[in-house]
DRENKOL-725425 format. One record per residue (C-alpha): residue in three letters; x, y, z. Coordinates in steps of 0.1 Angstrom, whole numbers, padded with zeros to 4 digits, always signed. Last residue first. Layout:
# residues N
alaXYZ
...
//
This chain:
# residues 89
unk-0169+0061+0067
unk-0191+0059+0100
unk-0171+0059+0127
unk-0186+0044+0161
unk-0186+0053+0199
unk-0210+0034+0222
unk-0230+0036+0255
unk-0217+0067+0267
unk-0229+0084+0299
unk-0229+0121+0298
unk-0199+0143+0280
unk-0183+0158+0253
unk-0155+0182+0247
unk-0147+0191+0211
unk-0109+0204+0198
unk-0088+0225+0175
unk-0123+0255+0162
unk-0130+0255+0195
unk-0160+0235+0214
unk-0166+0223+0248
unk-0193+0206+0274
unk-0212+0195+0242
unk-0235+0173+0262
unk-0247+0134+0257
unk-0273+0126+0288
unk-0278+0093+0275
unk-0250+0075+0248
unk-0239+0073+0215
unk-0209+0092+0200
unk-0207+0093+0159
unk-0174+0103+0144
unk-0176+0111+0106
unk-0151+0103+0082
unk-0115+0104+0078
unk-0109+0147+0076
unk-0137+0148+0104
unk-0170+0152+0108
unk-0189+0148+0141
unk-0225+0130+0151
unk-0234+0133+0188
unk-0265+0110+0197
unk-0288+0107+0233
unk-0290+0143+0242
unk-0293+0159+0205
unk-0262+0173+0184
unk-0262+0164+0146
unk-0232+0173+0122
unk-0210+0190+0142
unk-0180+0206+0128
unk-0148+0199+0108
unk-0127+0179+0139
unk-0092+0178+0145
unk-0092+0168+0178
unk-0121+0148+0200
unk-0122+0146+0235
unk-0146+0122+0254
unk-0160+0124+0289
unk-0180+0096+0308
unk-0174+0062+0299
unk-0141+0057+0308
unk-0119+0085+0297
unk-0121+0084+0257
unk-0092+0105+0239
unk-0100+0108+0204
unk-0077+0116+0179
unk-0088+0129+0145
unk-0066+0127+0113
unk-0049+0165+0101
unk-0023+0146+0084
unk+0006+0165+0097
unk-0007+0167+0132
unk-0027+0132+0133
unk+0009+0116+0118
unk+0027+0122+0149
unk+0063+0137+0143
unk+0093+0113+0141
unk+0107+0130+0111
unk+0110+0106+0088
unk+0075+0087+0101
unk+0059+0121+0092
unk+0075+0128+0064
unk+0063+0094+0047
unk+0029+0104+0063
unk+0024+0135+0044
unk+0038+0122+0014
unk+0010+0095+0013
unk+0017+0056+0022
unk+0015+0032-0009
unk+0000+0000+0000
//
């Protein structure tokens, strides 16, 4: 499989590919609180179902309770109780 420029020059220089390629990382602490970088914007927001875009796809959080607690144009902060976390593609 042939790897893009971007993450040729990322494993050459020992940077992480999510900054040069601009993929999401999530950071998931337990089942409570979720933080999502590189996003592109909300796509649905209701209490039970989060739905995010991203450069890879959309990031869809599941749950009760689901609350934006944050959002800058880097990062999104969410929280409640999650019950699952999927990408759709």
């Amino acid at each position: 499989m042939k790897k893009r420029i971007s993450e040729r020059a990322a494993d050459a220089w020992g940077v992480p590919k999510d900054v040069i390629m601009n993929i999401p990382r999530l950071t998931i602490s337990g089942d409570k609180e979720i933080y999502i970088e590189n996003h592109k914007g909300i796509l649905e927001y209701t209490d039970t179902e989060i739905r995010i875009s991203t450069a890879m796809g959309i990031v869809r959080v599941c749950g009760k309770n689901l609350v934006i607690d944050r959002i800058r144009l880097e990062d999104i902060v969410i929280s409640g109780c999650f019950s699952r976390v999927e990408y759709e593609i």
